[in-house]
GURO-814104 format. One line per 5 residues: number of its first residue (from 1); for each residue x, y, z of C-alpha. Coordinates in steps of 0.25 Angstrom, whole numbers, plus 5000, padded with zeros to 4 digits. Example, Ala and Ser with C-alpha at 12.3 -4.5 7.8 and 13.67 -1.06 7.14 Angstrom:
! GURO-814104
1> 5049 4982 5031 | 5055 4996 5029
//
This chain:
! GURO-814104
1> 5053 4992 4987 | 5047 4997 4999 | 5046 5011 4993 | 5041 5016 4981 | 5038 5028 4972
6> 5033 5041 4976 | 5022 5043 4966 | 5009 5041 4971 | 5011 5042 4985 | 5004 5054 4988
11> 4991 5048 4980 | 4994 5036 4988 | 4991 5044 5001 | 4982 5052 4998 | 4972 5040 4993
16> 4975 5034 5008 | 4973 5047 5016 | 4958 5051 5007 | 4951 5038 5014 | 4958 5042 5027
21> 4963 5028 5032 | 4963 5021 5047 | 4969 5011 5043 | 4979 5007 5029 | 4988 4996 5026
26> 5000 4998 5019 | 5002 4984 5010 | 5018 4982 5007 | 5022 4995 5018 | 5038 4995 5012
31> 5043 5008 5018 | 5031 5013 5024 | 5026 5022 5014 | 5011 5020 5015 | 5012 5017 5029
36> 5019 5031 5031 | 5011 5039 5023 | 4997 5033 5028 | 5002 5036 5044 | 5007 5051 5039
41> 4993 5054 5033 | 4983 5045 5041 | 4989 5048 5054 | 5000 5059 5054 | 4994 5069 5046
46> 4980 5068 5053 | 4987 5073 5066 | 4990 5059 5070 | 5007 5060 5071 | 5008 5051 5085
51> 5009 5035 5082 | 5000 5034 5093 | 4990 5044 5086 | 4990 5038 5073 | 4975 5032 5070
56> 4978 5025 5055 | 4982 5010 5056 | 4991 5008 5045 | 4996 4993 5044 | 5007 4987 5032
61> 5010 4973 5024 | 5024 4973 5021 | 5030 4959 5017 | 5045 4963 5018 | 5048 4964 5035
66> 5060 4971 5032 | 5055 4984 5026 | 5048 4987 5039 | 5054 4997 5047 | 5053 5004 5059
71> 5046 5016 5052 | 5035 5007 5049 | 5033 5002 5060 | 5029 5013 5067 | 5021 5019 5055
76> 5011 5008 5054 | 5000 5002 5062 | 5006 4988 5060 | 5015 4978 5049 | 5010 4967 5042
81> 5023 4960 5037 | 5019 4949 5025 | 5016 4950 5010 | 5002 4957 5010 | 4996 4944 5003
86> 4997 4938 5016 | 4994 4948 5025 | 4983 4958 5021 | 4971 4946 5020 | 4974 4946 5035
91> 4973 4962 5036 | 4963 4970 5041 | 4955 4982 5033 | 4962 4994 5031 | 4956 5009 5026
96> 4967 5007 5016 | 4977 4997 5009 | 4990 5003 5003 | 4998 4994 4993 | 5010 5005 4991
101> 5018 4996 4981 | 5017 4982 4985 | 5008 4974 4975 | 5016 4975 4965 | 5027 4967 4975
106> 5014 4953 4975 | 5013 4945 4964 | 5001 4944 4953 | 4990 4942 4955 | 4992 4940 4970
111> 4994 4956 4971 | 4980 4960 4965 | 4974 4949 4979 | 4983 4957 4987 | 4978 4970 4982
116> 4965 4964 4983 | 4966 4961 4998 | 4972 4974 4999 | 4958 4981 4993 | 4949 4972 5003
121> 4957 4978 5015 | 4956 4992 5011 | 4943 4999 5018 | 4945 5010 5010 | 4959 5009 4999
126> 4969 5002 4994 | 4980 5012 4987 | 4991 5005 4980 | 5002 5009 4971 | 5009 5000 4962
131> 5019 5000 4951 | 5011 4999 4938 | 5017 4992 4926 | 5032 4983 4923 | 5043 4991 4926
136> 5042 4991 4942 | 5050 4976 4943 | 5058 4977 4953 | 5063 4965 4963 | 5069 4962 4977
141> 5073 4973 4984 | 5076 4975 4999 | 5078 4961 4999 | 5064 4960 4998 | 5059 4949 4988
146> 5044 4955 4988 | 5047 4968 4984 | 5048 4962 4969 | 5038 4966 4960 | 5028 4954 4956
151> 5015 4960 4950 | 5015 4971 4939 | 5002 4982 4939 | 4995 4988 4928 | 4987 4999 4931
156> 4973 4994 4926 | 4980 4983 4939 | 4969 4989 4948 | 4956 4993 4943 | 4948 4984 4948
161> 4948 4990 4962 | 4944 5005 4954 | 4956 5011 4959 | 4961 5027 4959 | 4974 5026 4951
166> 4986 5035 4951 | 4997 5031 4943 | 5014 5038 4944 | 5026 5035 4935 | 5038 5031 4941
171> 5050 5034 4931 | 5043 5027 4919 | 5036 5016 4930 | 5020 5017 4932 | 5017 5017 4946
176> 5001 5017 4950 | 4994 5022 4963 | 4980 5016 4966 | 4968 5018 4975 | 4957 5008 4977
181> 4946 5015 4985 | 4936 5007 4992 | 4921 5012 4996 | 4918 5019 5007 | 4913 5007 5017
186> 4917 4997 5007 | 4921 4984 5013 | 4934 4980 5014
//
């Protein structure tokens, strides 16, 4: 779906606005969540409310065309319309990388490349959130064949990049919130 749950959200923030980004990349936009939050906070809320003052380049991936909307059009910098194991070897660096519930929608283990491409973007972060365990199954909807659930996480899924884990419950669902923090001046 291109919406999820409310849980985690303000962590989710908070991690992007602490390393105080110029640039993020919102991977699988849906609605414009991300892409929403990151202009209010990164632009809006520094003083920044004009379009034509905003400084933060904020750039999405979505590979369903028809969940863009005007809306998002005007709230980020640009689109990238394709499926982000396409796309993002092609991007440029970006302070910060946002997975806001889209890897679970690639299949395994071509999701953990992605995530990996994602990581060698990020100047700074990667934050993801990600439905943790069975129970989050779920198929077309929208008319839209990739919003089908093909990998399945555990939470030990991401250790290898030393993330800050947060995890939430959704009714009797696990839900986790992640942030992988790169070295000040590492290379992207």
């Amino acid at each position: 779906m291109p919406v999820s749950i409310p849980q985690g959200i303000e962590q989710g923030i908070q991690w992007v606005t602490e390393v105080n980004p110029r640039s993020v990349l919102d991977v699988g936009i849906g609605f414009g969540l991300w892409g929403f939050l990151c202009r209010m906070y990164l632009d809006v809320f520094q003083g920044r409310f004009k379009k034509s003052d905003w400084l933060t380049r904020i750039d999405g991936v979505e590979c369903f065309k028809d969940y863009i909307q005007p809306h998002q059009q005007w709230l980020y910098s640009a689109l990238h319309i394709g499926k982000a194991e396409e796309l993002l070897p092609a991007l440029d660096h970006y302070d910060v990388v946002i997975f806001g519930d889209v890897l679970e929608h690639i299949d395994s283990p071509q999701c953990l490349e992605v995530l990996d491409q994602g990581v060698s973007l990020a100047n700074q972060a990667v934050v993801l959130r990600l439905p943790i365990g069975p129970g989050w199954e779920h198929g077309v909807c929208y008319d839209n064949e990739q919003e089908v659930h093909r990998s399945v996480w555990a939470p030990d899924s991401l250790n290898a990049y030393e993330p800050e884990y947060r995890f939430y419950t959704c009714g009797r669902l696990a839900y986790m919130l992640a942030c992988i923090r790169k070295g000040e001046g590492a290379d992207a």
